[in-house]
VORO-481016 format. One record per residue (C-alpha): residue number from 1; residue in one letter; chain; x, y, z. Coordinates in nm, 3 decimals, padded with zeros to 5 digits. Layout:
BEGIN
    n  res  chain        x        y        z
  NUM    A      A        X        Y        Z
...
END
This chain:
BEGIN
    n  res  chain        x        y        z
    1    X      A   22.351   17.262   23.579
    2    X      A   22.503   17.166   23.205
    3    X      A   22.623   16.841   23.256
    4    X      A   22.901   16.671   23.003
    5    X      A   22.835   16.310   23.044
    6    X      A   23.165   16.167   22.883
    7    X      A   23.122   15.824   22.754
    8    X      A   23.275   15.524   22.541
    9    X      A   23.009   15.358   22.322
   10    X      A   23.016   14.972   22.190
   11    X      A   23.037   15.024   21.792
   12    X      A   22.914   14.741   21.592
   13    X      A   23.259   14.673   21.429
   14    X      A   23.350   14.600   21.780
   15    X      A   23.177   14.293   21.778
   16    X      A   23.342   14.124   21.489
   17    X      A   23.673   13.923   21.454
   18    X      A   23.804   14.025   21.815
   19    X      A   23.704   13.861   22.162
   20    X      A   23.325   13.927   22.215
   21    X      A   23.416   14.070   22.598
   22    X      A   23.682   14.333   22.457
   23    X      A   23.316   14.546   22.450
   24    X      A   23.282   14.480   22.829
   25    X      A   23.347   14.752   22.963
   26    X      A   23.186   14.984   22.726
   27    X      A   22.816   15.134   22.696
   28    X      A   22.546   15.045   22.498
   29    X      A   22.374   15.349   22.316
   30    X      A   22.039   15.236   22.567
   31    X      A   22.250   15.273   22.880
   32    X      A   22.398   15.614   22.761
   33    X      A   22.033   15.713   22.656
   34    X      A   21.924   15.606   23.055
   35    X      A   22.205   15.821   23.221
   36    X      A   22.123   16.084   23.000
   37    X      A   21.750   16.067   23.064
   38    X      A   21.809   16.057   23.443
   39    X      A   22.043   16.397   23.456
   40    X      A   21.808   16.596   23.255
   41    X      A   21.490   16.478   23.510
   42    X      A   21.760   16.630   23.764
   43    X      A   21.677   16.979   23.542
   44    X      A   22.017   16.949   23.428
   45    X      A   22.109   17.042   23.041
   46    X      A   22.295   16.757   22.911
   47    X      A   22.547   16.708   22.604
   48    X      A   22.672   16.385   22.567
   49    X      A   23.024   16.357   22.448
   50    X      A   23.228   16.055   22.311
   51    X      A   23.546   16.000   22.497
   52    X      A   23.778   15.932   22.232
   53    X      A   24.070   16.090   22.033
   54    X      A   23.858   16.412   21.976
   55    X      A   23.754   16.450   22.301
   56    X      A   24.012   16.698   22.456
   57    X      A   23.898   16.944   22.172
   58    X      A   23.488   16.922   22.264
   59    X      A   23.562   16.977   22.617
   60    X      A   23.788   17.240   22.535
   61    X      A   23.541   17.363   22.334
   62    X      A   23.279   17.315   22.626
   63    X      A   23.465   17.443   22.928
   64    X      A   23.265   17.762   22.985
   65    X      A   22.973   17.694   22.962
   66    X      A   22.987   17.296   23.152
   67    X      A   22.970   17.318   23.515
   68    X      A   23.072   16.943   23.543
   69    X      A   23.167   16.641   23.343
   70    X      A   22.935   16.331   23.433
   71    X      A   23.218   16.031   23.335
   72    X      A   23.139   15.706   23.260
   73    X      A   23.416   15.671   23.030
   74    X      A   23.629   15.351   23.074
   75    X      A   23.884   15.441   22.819
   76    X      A   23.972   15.285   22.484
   77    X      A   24.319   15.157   22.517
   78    X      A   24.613   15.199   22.747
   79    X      A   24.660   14.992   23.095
   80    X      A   24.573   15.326   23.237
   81    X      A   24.288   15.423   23.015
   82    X      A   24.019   15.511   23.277
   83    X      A   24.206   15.821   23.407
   84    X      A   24.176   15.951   23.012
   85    X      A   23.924   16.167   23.091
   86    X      A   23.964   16.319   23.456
   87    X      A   24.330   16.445   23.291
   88    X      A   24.199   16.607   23.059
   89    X      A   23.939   16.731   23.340
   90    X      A   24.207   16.865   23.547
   91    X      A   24.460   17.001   23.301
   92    X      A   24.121   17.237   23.147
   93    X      A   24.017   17.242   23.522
   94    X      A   23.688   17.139   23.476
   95    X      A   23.473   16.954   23.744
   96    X      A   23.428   16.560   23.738
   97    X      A   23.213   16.342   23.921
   98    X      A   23.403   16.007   24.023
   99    X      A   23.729   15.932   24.134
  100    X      A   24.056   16.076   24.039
  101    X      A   24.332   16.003   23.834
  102    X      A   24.552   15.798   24.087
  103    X      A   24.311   15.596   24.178
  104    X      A   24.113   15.481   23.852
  105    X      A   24.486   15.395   23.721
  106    X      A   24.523   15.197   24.057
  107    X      A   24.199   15.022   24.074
  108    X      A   24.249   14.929   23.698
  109    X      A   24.535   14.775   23.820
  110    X      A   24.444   14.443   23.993
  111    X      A   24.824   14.414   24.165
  112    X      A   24.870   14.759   24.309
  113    X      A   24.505   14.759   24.411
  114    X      A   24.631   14.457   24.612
  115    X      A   24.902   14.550   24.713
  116    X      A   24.760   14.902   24.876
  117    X      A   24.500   14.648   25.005
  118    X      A   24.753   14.434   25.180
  119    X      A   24.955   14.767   25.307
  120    X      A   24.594   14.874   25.509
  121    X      A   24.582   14.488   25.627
  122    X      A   24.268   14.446   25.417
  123    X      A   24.213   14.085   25.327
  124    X      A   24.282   13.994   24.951
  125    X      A   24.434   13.691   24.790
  126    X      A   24.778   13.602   24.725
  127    X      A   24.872   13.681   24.345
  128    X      A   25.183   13.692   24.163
  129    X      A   25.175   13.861   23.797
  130    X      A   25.334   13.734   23.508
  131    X      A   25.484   13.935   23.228
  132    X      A   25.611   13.652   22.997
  133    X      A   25.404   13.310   22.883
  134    X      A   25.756   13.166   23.035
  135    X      A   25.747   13.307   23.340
  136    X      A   25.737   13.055   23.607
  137    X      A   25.493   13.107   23.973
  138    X      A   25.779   13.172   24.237
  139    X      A   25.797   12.914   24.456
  140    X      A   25.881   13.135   24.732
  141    X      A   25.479   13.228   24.722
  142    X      A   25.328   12.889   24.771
  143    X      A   25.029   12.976   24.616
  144    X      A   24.757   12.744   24.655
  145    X      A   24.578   12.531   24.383
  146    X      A   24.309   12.592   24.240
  147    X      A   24.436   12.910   24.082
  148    X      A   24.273   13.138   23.878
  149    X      A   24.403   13.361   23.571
  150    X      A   24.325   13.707   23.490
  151    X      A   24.390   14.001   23.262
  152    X      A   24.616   14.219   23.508
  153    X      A   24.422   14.569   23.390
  154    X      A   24.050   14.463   23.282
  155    X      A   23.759   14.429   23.473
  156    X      A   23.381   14.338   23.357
  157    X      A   23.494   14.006   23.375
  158    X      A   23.724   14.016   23.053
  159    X      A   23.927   13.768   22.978
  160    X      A   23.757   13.524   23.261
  161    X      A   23.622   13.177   23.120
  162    X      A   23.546   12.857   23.236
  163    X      A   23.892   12.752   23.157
  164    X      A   24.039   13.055   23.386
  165    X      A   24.049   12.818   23.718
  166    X      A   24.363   12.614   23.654
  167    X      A   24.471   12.285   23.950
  168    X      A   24.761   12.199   23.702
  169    X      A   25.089   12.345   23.550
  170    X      A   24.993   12.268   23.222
  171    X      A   24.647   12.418   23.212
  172    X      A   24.811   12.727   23.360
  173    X      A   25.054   12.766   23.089
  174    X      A   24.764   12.749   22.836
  175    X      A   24.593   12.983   23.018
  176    X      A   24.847   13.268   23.057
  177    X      A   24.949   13.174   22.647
  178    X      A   24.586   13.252   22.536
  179    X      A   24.525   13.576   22.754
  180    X      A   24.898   13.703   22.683
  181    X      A   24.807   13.639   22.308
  182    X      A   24.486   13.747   22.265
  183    X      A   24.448   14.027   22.516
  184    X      A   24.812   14.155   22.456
  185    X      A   24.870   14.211   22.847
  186    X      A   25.021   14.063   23.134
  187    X      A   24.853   13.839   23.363
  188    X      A   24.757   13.838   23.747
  189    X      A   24.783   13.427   23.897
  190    X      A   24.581   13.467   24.230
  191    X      A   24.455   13.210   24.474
  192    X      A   24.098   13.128   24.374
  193    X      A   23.885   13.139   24.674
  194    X      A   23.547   12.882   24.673
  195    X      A   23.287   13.075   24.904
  196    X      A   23.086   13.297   24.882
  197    X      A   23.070   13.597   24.650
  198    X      A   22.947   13.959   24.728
  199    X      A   22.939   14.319   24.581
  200    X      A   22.880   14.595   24.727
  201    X      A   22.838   14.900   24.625
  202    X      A   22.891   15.276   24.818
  203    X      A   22.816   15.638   24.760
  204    X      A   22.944   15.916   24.892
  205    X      A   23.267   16.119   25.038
  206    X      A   23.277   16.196   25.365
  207    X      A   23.011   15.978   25.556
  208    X      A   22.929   15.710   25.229
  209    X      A   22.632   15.517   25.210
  210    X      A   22.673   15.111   25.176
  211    X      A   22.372   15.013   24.977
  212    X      A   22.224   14.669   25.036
  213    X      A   22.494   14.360   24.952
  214    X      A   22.456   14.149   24.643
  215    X      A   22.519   13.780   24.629
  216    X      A   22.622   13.619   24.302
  217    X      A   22.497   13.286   24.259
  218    X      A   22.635   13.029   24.036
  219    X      A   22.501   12.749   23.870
  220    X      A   22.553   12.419   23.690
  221    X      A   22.969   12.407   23.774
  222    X      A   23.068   12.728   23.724
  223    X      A   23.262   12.890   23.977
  224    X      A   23.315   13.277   23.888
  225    X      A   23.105   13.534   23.690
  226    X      A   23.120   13.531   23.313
  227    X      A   23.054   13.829   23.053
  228    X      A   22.749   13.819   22.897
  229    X      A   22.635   14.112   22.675
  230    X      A   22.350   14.345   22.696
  231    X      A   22.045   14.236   22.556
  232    X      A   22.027   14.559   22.326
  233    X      A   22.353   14.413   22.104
  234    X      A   22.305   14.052   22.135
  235    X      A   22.130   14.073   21.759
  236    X      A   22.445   14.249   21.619
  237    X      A   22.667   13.958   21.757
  238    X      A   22.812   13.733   21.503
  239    X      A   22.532   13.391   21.512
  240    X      A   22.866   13.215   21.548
  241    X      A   22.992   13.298   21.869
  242    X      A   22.860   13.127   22.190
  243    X      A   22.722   13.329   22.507
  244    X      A   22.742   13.302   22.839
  245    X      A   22.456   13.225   23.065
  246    X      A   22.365   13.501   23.281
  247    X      A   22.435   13.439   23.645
  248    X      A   22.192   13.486   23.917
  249    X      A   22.170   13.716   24.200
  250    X      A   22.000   13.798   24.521
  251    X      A   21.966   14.176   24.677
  252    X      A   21.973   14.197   24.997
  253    X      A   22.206   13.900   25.049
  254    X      A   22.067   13.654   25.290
  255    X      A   22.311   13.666   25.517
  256    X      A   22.345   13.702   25.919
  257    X      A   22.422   14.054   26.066
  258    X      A   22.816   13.968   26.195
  259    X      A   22.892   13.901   25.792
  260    X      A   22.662   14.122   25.646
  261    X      A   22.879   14.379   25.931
  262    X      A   23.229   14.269   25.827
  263    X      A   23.154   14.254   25.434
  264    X      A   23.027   14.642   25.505
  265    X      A   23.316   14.737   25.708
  266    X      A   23.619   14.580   25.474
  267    X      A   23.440   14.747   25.132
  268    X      A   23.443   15.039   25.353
  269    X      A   23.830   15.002   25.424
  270    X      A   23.893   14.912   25.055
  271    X      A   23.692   15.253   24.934
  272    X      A   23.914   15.462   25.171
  273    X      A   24.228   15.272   25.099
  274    X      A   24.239   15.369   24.726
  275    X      A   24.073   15.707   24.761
  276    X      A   23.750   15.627   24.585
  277    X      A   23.504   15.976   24.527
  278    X      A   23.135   16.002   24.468
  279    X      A   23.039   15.625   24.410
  280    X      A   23.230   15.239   24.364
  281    X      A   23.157   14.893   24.372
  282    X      A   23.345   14.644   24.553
  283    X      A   23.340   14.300   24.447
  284    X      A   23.399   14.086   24.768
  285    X      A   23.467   13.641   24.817
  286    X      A   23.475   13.433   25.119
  287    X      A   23.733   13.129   25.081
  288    X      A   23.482   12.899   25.295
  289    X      A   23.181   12.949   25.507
  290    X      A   23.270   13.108   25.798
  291    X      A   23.527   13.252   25.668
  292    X      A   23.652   13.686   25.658
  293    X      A   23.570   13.830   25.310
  294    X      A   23.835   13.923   25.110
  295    X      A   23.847   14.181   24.845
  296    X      A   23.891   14.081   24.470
  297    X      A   23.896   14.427   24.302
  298    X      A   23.707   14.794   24.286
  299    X      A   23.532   14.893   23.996
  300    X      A   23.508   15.335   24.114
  301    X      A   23.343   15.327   23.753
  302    X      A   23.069   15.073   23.766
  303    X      A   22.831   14.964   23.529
  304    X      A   22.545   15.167   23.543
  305    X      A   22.302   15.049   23.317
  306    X      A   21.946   14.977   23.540
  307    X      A   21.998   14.627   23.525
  308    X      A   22.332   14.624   23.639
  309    X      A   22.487   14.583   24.046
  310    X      A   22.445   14.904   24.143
  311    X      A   22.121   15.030   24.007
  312    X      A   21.949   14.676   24.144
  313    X      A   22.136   14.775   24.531
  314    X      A   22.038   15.151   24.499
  315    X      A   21.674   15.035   24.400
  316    X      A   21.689   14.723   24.691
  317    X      A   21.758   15.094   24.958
  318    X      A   21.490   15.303   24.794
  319    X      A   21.678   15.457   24.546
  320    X      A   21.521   15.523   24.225
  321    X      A   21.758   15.490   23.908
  322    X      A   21.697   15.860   23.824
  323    X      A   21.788   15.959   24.173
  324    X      A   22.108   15.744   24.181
  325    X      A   22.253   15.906   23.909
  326    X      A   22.160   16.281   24.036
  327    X      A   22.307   16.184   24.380
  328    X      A   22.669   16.068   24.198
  329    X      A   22.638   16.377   24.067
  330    X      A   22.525   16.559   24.393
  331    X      A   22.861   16.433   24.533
  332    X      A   23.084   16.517   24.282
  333    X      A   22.945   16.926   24.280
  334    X      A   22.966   16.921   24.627
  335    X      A   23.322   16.850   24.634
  336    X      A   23.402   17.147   24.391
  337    X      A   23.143   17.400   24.587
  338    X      A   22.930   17.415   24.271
  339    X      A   22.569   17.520   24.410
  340    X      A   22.309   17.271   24.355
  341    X      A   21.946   17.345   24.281
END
């Protein structure tokens, strides 16, 4: 097959005079150069193109001779930046691994994701967005402190801090002030939950395969996973600016088979729920031991570097990182007809 693999690369002027995790949900030239490698072990041909203001052109350009688009592409700007390239995909009516349009605007979108959640009675916590720094939590609610704060449509743990758990008004209005400032979007107030967290992540269409559960482990107070950078960029980051610690985690989780069961079967739900294609991860939190999981958000374009979630799960089942990526794209032919050798 010739395989676009459609991409958004961290450029070194990224990394200066703007919040270090504005990059976190971009690639690093390594990871691109690993997906890449992977697709052409598949005997695929491979061009790799950059999914920016010039891409429409290239894949214009490209159409007749690509049998499929390989997107990784999380967009540059726009609260519905993900679905960038599978409209252009459609509207030149060229094949795309991944999920649609709908849905990668949805998932980007921690309140409708939550509220289709809540529609399929699939457990998530309470939230209220706020547009304004002076818009007040509606009483009617009665959300319960400790709170936490988050960018309304980021993921890769953007915006998220040690200072993004709030127990008081006044830390919450400095909160929402500083994301609404320096992120230039509104904010999602949700109920922070204290247990347990999971990810999971899932392949596949029509019968999908849950690959082994993660648990995140945390450390020395913290409470919720932190952006830390790639190790390929770290020497182009301003000496200045402070990382984060990398958090810890454990594949398979050790847990017993009745919540290893219900953690399966409620990612399951959430992947159905928003229409999710081809692959997904599904970041999961208990509110106490003994307690039903409930779903934070769905990242249907996951990092997929090797030493990210989803690689380590696929590897923890068997799955070899060069296979993983040929099997995304296995899925994604398959539900166009395109013949596979």
């Amino acid at each position: 097959m010739r395989v676009a693999l459609l991409y958004n690369q961290i450029k070194r002027y990224m990394l200066i005079k703007s919040a270090l995790d504005k990059i976190a949900e971009l690639d690093s030239p390594e990871t691109i150069d690993y997906v890449r490698e992977a697709l052409m072990s598949g005997g695929n041909e491979v061009i790799l193109i950059e999914a920016d203001g010039n891409a429409y052109g290239k894949l214009k350009e490209e159409r007749r001779d690509t049998d499929i688009v390989f997107n990784i592409a999380e967009g540059l700007r726009g609260e519905s930046r993900e679905s960038y390239i599978p409209a252009i995909c459609d509207m030149l009516e060229i094949p795309y691994t991944g999920s649609g349009v709908l849905t990668l605007g949805l998932c980007l979108n921690k309140a409708r994701t939550k509220e289709i959640l809540r529609y399929y009675g699939i457990p998530t916590p309470d939230f209220q967005v706020l547009k304004s720094k002076d818009d007040k939590l509606d009483p009617g609610l009665e959300l319960k402190s400790p709170l936490i704060v988050k960018l309304l449509h980021e993921g890769s743990q953007m915006g998220l801090s040690r200072d993004s758990i709030v127990c008081s008004e006044e830390d919450l209005r400095d909160r929402v002030a500083y994301l609404m400032y320096e992120y230039g979007e509104p904010v999602i107030v949700e109920e922070f939950l204290d247990g347990r967290e999971f990810t999971v992540g899932i392949l596949g269409n029509e019968e999908p395969i849950v690959l082994p559960i993660i648990e995140t482990l945390f450390e020395d107070g913290q409470k919720t996973r932190l952006f830390t950078p790639d190790k390929p960029i770290l020497p182009f980051i301003p000496k200045d600016i402070v990382i984060n610690p990398e958090h810890r985690s454990v594949c398979p989780a050790d847990i017993d088979e009745d919540l290893k069961k219900e953690i399966e079967e409620t990612a399951l739900d959430a992947y159905r729920a928003l229409d999710c294609r081809d692959w997904c991860r599904i970041d999961l939190r208990l509110k106490r031991d003994g307690d039903i999981p409930n779903v934070l958000e769905l990242n249907p374009i996951a990092g997929i570097d090797p030493s990210y979630h989803l690689p380590k799960a696929a590897k923890a089942a068997g799955i070899s990182y060069e296979r993983l990526i040929n099997m995304i794209l296995e899925f994604g032919a398959k539900r166009y007809g395109l013949k596979w050798r």
